[in-house]
N, C-alpha and C positions, 0 to 999 in steps of 0.2 A: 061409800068406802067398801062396803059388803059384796058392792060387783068388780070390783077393781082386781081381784083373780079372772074374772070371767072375762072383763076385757083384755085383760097379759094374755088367756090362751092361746090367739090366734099367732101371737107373737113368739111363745114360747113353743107351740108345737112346727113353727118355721126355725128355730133356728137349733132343734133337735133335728129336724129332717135333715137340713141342708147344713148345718158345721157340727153339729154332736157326731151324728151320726157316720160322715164320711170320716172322722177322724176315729172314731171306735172300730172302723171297718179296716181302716191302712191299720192299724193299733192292732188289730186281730191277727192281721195277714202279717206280720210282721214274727207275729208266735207259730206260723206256720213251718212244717217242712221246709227246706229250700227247694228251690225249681217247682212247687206247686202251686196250683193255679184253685186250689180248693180253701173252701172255708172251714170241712168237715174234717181236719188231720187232726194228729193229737198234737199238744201245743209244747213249742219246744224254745229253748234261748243260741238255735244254732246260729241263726242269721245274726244276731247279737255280736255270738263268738267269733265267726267269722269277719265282721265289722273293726275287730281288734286283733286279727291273727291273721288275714290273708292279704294286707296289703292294703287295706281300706284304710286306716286309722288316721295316717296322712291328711287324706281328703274329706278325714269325715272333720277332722278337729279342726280344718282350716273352714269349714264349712260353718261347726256351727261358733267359730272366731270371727269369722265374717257377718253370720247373722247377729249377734251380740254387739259387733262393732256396728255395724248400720240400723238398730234398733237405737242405741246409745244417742248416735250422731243426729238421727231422723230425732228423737226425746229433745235433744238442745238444740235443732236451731226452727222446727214445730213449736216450743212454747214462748221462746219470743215473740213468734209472727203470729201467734194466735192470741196476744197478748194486747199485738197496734191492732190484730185484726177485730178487735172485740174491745177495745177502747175507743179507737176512731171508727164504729160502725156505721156504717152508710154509703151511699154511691159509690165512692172511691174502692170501698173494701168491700161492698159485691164485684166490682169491677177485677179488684186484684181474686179476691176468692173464686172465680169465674176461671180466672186466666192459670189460675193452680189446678183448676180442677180439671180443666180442658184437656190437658193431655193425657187422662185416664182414658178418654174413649178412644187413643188412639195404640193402633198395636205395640203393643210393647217390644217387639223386634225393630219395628221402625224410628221408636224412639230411643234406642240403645245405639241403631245404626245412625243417624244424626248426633247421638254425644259423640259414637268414634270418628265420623267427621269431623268436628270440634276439634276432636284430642289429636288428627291425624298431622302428622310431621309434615315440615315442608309446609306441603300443598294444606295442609288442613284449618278450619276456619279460625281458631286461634292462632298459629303459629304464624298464618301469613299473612295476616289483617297485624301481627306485633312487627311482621319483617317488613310491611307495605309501610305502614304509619310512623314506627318509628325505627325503623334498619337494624330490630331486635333479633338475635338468632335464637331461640330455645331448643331444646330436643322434647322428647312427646315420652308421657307416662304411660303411653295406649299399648297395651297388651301386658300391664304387670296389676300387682294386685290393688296398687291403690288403684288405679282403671275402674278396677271389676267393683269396689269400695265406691267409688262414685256414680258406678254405674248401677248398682243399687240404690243408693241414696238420691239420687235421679227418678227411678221407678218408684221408690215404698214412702218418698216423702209424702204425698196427698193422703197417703192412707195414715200415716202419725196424726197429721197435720188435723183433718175435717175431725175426729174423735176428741181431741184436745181441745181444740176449738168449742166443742160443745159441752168439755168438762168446763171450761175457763169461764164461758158466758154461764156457767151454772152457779159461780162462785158469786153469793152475795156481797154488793157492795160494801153494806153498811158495818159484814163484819171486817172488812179490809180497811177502814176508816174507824173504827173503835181499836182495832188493836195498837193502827198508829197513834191513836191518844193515848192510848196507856205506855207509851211508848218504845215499841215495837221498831225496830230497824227493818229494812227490806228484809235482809236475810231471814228474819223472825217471823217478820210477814209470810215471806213465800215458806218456811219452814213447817211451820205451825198453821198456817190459816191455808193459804193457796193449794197449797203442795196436795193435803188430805183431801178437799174439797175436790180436785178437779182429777184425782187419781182414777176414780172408775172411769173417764176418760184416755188419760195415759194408760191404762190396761189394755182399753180397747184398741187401741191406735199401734200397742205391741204388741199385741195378739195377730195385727192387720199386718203388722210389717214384718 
């Protein structure tokens, strides 16, 4: 127990290097002058005020209504699946965990350009696989916001997803099973027991997305 700092070092000083630190550094640069390219300025809240005065504000609050809505959405349909994925553990669910995971390694421009294939009118692979099969006409949601809403949640689900997964399998059986003896309804269950348990996960997996 008395080395159990000494083995967290190697861990903690990785993820000081590589996520503390880049985020103290945009976090700096942020207090800087505007147009400067220096860390040494004196530190100021002009880019702030200009973020709500020059025309930003628009973009910025849809920006972070967008991130909040696909952190939400990525939270609810991540703890279902991490739910069968880690109740029915084995073949089947390294097979699906495999095939979720699979398209992180592929670029994320390509995989964005494949959804708007999907979403593309007409000619695109929903629209004309419904007008082939069943002589369905739709119009295409591609280029408005829910688009860009799934085209997020497209990209940032594996990253909810593999951290929840790991809070969920953290979550003792046994207390999941005593509470329904005392009896506990689901929502009590997941309220009280699940919910707390597997949160420094769900942290992780919003932090990711």
């Amino acid at each position: 127990p008395r080395s159990g700092p000494l083995y967290a070092a190697p861990l903690v000083l990785f993820l000081l290097a590589f996520f503390a630190a880049p985020l103290l550094i945009v976090s700096w640069y942020s207090l800087m002058p505007p147009r400067t390219f220096s860390l040494a300025g004196m530190p100021t809240l002009a880019n702030y005020a200009s973020a709500f005065s020059d025309g930003y504000e628009k973009p910025l609050l849809w920006s972070l209504l967008g991130a909040t809505l696909t952190t939400l959405v990525c939270a609810l349909l991540a703890w279902p699946t991490a739910k069968v994925l880690d109740r029915h553990a084995g073949r089947a669910a390294t097979i699906v965990t495999a095939l979720i995971a699979l398209p992180i390694f592929i670029s994320e421009s390509v995989r964005l350009f494949g959804l708007s294939m999907f979403l593309m009118p007409r000619g695109g692979i929903l629209a004309g696989s419904l007008n082939a099969w069943f002589d369905v006409q739709i119009g295409s949601i591609l280029n408005t916001r829910l688009a860009a809403l799934l085209g997020m949640i497209y990209v940032y689900f594996p990253f909810m997803l593999f951290p929840l997964l790991l809070g969920v399998s953290l979550i003792p059986k046994d207390r999941v099973e005593a509470a329904r003896d005392l009896g506990a309804n689901r929502w009590a269950v997941f309220r009280e027991v699940e919910l707390p348990l597997a949160a420094p996960g769900l942290m992780i997996g919003a932090l990711l997305t």
